[in-house]
Backbone bond lengths (Angstrom), bond angles and torsions (degrees), N, CA, C in turn:
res aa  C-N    CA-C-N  psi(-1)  N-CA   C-N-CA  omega(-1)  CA-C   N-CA-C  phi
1 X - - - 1.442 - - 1.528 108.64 -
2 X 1.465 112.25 139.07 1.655 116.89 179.70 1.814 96.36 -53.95
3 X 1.590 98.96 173.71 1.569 106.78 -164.43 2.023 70.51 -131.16
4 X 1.549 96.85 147.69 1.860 105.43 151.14 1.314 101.18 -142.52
5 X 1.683 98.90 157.30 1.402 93.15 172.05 1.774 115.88 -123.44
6 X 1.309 124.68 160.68 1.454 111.88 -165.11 1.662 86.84 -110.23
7 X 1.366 105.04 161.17 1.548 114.07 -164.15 1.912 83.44 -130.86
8 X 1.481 109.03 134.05 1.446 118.83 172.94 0.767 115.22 -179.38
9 X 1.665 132.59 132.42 1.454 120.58 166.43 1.348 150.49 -13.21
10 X 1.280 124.42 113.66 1.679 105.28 -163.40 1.492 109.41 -74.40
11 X 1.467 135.86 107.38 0.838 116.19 148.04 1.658 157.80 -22.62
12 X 1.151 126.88 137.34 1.533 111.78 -177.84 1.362 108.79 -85.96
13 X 1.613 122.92 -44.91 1.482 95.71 172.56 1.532 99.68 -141.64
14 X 1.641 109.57 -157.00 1.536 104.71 -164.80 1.380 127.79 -74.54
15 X 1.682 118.52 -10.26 1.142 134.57 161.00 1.447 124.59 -51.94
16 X 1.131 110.06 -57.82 1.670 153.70 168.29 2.068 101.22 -31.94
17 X 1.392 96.19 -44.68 1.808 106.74 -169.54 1.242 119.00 -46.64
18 X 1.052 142.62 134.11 1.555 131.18 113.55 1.499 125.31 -2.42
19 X 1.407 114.98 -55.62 1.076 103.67 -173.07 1.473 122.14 -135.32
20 X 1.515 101.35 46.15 1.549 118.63 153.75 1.744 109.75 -86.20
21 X 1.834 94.32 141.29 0.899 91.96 -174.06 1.942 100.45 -112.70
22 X 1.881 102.01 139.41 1.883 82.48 170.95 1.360 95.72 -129.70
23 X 1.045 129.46 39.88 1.376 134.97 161.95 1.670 116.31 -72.96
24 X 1.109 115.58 -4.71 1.310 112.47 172.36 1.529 124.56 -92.14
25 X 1.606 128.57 150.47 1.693 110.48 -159.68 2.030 105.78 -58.59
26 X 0.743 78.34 165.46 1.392 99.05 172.05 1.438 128.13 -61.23
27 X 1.363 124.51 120.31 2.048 124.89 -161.12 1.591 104.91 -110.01
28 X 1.407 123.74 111.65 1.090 139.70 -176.63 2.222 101.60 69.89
29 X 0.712 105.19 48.44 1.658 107.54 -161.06 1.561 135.13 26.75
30 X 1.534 85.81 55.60 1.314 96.55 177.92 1.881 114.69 -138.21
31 X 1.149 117.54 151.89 1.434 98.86 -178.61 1.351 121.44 -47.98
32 X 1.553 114.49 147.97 1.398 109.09 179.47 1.658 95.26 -122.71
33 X 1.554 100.53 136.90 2.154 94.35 166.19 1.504 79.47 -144.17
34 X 1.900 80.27 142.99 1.340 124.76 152.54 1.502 118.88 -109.95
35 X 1.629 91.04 153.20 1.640 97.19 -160.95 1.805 110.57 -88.86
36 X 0.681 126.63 124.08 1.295 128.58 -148.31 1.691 115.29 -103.88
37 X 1.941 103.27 6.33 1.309 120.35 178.09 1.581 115.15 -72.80
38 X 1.646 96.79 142.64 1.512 104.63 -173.23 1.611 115.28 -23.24
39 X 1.192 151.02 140.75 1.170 124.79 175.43 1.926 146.51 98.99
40 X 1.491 86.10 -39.62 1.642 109.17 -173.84 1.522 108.98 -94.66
41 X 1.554 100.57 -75.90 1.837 85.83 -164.58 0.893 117.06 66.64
42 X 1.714 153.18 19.86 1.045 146.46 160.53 1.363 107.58 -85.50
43 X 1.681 97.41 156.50 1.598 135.31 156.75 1.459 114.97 -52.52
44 X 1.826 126.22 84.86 1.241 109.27 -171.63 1.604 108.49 -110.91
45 X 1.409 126.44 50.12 0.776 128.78 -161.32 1.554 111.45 -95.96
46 X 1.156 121.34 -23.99 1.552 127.01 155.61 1.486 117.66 -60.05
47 X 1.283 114.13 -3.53 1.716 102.88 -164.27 1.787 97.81 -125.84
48 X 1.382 122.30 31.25 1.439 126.71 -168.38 1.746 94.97 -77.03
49 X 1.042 128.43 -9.34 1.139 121.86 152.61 1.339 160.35 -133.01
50 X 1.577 83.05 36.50 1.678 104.68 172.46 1.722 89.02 -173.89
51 X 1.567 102.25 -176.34 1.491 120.20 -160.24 0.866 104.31 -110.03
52 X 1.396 109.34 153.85 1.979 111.30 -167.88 1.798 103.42 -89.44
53 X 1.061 131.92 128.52 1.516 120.55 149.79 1.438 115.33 -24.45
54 X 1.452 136.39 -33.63 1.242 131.15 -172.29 1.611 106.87 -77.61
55 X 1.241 109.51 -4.17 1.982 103.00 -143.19 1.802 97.61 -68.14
56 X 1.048 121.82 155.15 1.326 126.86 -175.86 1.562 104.24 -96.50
57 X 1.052 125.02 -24.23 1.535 123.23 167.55 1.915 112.27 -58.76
58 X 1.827 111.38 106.03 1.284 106.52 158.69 1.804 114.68 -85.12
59 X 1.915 94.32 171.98 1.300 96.79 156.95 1.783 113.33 -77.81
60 X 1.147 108.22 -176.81 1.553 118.47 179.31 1.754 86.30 -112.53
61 X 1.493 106.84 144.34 1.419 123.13 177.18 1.433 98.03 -60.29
């Protein structure tokens, strides 16, 4: 299968994304985002201020 690549600012943390999502209700009443990258679907709501080691977004050399 062809490969593309998307070009966008790197964010600093998961708030910051493209493709956090906080449209979902609210967990212990506080915002909740999930990461909404190909693949993940995670709960990134602990990391609103910095980036996970896991994150699938690289830099470009």
């Amino acid at each position: 299968m062809p490969k593309a690549v998307l070009i966008m600012d790197m964010p600093e943390s998961c708030d910051m994304c493209d493709f956090a999502d906080d449209t979902q209700p609210p967990r212990y009443g506080e915002r909740t985002l999930y990461c909404n990258a190909p693949g993940i679907g995670d709960d990134v709501t602990d990391y609103i201020a910095c980036r996970p080691d896991w994150c699938p977004l690289r830099e470009l050399p």
